[in-house]
N, C-alpha and C positions, 0 to 999 in steps of 0.2 A: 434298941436291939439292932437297929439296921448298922447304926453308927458303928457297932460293935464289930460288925460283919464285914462291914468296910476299912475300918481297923486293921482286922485280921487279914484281912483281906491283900490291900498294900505292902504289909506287913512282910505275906507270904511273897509279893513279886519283886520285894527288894532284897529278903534273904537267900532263896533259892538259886538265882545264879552265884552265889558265891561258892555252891559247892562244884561248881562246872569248872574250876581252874585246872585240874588235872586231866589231860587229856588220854589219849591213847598212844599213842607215839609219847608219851609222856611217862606213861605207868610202863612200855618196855623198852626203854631210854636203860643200856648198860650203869650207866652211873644209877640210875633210881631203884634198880635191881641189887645193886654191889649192895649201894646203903643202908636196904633192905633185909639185908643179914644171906641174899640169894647163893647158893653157889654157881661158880665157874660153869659147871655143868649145865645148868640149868638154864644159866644166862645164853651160852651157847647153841642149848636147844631152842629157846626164845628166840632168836635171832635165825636160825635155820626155819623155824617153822614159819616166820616173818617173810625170808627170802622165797619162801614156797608159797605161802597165799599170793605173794606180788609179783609171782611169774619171775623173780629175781635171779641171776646165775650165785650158785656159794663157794664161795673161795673156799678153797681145799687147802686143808694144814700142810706145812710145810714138811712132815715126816711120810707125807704121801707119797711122794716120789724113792724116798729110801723103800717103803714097803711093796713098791712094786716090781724090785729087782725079783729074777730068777727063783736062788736060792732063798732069801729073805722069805721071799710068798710060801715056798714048798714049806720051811721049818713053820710057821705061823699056820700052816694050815692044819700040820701036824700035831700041833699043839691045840688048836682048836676041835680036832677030829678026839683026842685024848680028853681034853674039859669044855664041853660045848659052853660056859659060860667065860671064858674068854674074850677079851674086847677086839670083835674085827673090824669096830669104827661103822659100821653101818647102819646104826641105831640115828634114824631122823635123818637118813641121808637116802635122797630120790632113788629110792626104792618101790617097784609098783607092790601094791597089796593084793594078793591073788586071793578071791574069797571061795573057792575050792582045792581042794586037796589034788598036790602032786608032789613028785619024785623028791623035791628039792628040801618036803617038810620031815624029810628020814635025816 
């Protein structure tokens, strides 16, 4: 019985690390995400929520600068006051979370 136990035993500390090959930086690695069937979106938010735990700065899309002209912001805003579910890009982006209510939640 003992032999058995030591069998199993060994067994157990020679299998075990083989399921350690996948890391973390490894499971949100853009390529192991794409392959994964993930989308753009997601990967995206993966990689912001990354640069936020690690204190990281996030590069800002390159249509940022267009949507911060004048007129551009007024019609967008306009549009957004008309279908509040409009995308103003600020979804996972360094945003504080206020956890009481004010003016801003009308």
């Amino acid at each position: 019985m003992k032999k058995r136990f030591l069998i199993l035993g060994l067994m157990a500390l020679v299998v075990l690390p083989a399921y350690a090959e996948l890391t973390v930086e490894d499971a949100i690695s853009r390529d192991y995400l794409k392959n994964r069937g993930y989308s753009t979106a997601l990967i995206n938010t993966v990689k912001k929520s990354e640069a936020q735990a690690n204190g990281e700065a996030l590069t800002e899309p390159v249509e940022k600068e267009y949507y911060n002209q004048p007129f551009i912001k007024g019609v967008r805003r306009f549009f957004m006051y008309i279908d509040p579910a409009y995308d103003d890009h600020s979804f996972v982006n360094d945003h504080d979370i206020h956890t009481s209510p004010n003016y801003e939640d009308l």
